[in-house]
N, C-alpha and C positions, 0 to 999 in steps of 0.2 A: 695678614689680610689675604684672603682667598682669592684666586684670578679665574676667571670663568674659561669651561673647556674649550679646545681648539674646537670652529665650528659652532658651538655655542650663540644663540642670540646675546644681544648686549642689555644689560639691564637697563631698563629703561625709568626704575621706581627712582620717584623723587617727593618730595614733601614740601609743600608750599604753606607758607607760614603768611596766611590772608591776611590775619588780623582781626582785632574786634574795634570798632570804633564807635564808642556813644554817641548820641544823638546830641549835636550841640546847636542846632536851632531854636527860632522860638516858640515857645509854651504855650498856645493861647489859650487852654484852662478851659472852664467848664461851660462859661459862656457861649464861647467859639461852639464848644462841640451841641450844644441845646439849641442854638441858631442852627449848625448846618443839620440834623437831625428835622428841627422842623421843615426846612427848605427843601428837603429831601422828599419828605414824606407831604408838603403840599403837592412838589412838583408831580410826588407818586399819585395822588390822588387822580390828577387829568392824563394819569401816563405817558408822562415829560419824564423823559432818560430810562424810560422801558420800552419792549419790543412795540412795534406796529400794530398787532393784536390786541395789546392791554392799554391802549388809545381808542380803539374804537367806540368802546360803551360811554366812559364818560363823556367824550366828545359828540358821541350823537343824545344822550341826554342831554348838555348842555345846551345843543343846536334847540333841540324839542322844546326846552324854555326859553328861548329866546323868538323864536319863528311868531309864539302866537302875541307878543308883544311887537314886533314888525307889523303885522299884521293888524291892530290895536291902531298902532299909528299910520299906516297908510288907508286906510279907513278917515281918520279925523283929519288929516291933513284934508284928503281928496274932499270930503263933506265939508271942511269948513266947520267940525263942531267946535261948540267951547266949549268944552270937558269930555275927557276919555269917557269910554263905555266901561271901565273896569276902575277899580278903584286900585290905589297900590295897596293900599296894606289886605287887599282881598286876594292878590292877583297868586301870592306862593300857597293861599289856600285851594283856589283852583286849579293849582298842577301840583298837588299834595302826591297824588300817587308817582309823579317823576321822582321830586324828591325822597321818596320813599325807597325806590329801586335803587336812584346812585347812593343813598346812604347805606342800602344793604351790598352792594356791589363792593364800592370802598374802603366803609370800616374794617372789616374783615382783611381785606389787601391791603391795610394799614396795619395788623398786629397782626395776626391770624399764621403770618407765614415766622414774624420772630419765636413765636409758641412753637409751631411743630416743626422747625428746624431749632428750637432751644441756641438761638444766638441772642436770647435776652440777654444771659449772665457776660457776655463778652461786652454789651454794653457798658454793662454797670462795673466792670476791671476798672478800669479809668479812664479819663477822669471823669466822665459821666457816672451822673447818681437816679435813685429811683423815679425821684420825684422831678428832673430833668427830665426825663424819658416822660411821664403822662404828662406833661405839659405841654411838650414840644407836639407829642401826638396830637394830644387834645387840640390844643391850638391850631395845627394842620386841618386839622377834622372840623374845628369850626370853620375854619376860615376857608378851607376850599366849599362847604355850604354857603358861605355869606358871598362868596364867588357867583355861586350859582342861583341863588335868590334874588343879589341884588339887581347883579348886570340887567335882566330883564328890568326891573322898577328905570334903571339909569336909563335904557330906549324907549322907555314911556315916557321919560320928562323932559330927554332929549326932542322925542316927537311932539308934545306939546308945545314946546316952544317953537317948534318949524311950523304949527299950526297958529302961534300967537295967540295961547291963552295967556289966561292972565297971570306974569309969572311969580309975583308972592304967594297964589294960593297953589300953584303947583308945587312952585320951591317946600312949601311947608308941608303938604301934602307926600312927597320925594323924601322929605325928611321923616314924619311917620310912620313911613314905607321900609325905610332904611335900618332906624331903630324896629320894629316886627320882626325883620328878616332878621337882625343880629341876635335876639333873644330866640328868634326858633333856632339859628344856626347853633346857635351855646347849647341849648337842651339836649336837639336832637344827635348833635353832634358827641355828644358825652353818653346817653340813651347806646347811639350806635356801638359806641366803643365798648361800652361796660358789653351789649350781648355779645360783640363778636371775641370780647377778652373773653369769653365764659369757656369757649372752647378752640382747641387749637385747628379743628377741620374749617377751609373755608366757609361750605356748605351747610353745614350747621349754623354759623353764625349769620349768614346769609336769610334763611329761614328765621332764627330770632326775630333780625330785626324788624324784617316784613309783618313779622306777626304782631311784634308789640306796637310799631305803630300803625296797622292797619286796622288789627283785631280789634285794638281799645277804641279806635276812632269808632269803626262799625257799632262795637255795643254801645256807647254811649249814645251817639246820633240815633240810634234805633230807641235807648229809653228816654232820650227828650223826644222824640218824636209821640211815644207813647202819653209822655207826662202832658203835653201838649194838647193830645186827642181827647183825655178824661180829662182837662181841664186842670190840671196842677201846675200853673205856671211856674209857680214859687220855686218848685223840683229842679226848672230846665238849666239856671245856671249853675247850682250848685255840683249839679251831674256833671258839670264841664269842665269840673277840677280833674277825672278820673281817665284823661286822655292828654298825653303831649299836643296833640293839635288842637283839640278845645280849650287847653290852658293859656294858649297865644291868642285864640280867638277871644277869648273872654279878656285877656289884659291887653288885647290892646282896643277893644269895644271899650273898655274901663276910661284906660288912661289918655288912649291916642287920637278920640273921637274915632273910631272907624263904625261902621254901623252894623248894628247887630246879625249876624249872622244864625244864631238859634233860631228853632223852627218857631216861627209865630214872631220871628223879629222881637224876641224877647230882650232886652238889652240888660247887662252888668253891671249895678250900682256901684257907687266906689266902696262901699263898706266889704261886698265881696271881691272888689276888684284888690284890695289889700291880702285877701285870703289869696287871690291867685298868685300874686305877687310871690308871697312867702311860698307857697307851695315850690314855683317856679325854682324860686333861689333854691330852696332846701334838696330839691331833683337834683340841681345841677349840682350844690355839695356834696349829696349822696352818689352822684357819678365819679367826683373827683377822688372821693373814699374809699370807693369800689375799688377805684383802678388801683390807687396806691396801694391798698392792702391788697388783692392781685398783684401786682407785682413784686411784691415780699416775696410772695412763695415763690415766683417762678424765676426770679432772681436771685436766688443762694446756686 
């Protein structure tokens, strides 16, 4: 054994034997991980447990749907009316373009940023799987819309009753309101996801969805308005299949009593109220297909 020279520093190398130690905790599997994923990505939605920045939009959207429903109700209170001036199942058609912005805002900050940072496949390692992952999204995506649809219906019926209407016909009325707002949140909320999946730039996807739901509402409401002018009523509901918001308009005119909103007050028998129906579900299965098969590819 060699001794180091006079004057020489003293060797200082050593080797530390750490160790490796398995994980011997509990396992909570795939459940666990498809819960905290949604929890995640609701909280993401209202910009809970992200910067200060990315709280502002959806939080003053939020406010923006709420204010004119305040507003609703300190009116009937102070008047004394018995019935609001707004109906609920009309009330998310009338702030249609809010909902329009924070689904483009959203969806995209919901997948957008797993695409073009590619930590999709680190999801899907384990123990989460494909079909986990669009669910949990999904689910987020509807349900921070049904957040945001409802809550205002909830201060209408909340203010009714400070006004003392009469509360069975609100209650069921609040109930109507409630079911609308869940089957727009399912559509739109699957609609948003499938454009903003399509590409990994936020801003592209952003654009999508503005477009698909503004565009299609525009041409439609412009060719009922036409079919209405030359007198084709027959036209005005069947055109209403060919738009995500005239598809709720019509089923819930159909199913929920709400009163017709096509130009001419044209109303949706049940026979095409069954056609909207299908339609409805068959979007939302084609959203859910989308995404799965999307996420194949971008998942290996």
């Amino acid at each position: 054994m060699s001794t180091p020279a006079p004057g020489a520093a003293p060797d200082t190398t050593r080797i530390h034997n750490i160790g490796y130690r398995s994980y011997d905790g509990p396992r909570l599997g795939r459940s666990y991980a498809r819960r905290s994923l949604f929890s995640q990505s609701l909280r993401g939605a209202y910009g809970l447990g992200r910067s200060a920045k990315s709280k502002v939009l959806p939080m003053l959207l939020f406010g923006v749907m709420c204010v004119p429903a305040l507003i609703i109700v300190a009116i009937s209170v102070y008047t004394k009316a018995d019935k609001l001036f707004v109906e609920y199942t009309q009330y998310a058609v009338l702030l249609q373009l809010v909902i329009a912005v924070y689904l483009a805002s959203q969806a995209p900050q919901s997948v957008s940023r797993d695409l073009r940072f590619r930590t999709v496949p680190l999801y899907f390692s384990r123990p989460i799987e494909r079909i986990d992952y669009v669910l949990a999204k999904y689910g987020a995506m509807a349900s921070a819309l049904f957040i945001l649809t409802a809550t205002p219906l909830l201060i209408l019926w909340i203010g009714s009753m400070l006004a003392e209407m009469d509360f069975a016909e609100q209650a069921k009325m609040f109930g109507q309101g409630l079911v609308s707002v869940a089957v727009l949140s399912v559509l739109f909320g699957g609609i948003g996801l499938v454009m903003a999946a399509l590409t990994p730039r936020r801003g592209f996807g952003v654009a999508a969805v503005i477009a698909v739901l503004t565009i299609s509402y525009g041409a439609v409401s412009t060719l009922q308005g036409i079919s209405y002018a030359t007198e084709n009523t027959d036209a005005i509901a069947w055109l209403g299949l060919f738009s995500p918001l005239t598809l709720v308009i019509g089923l819930q005119n159909a199913f929920l009593g709400a009163p017709a909103s096509f130009p001419g007050e044209v109303p949706v028998g049940a026979g095409a109220g069954v056609v909207y129906l299908v339609v409805v579900l068959g979007l939302i299965a084609a959203c859910y297909g989308v995404l799965m098969r999307r996420y194949r590819k971008v998942g290996l």
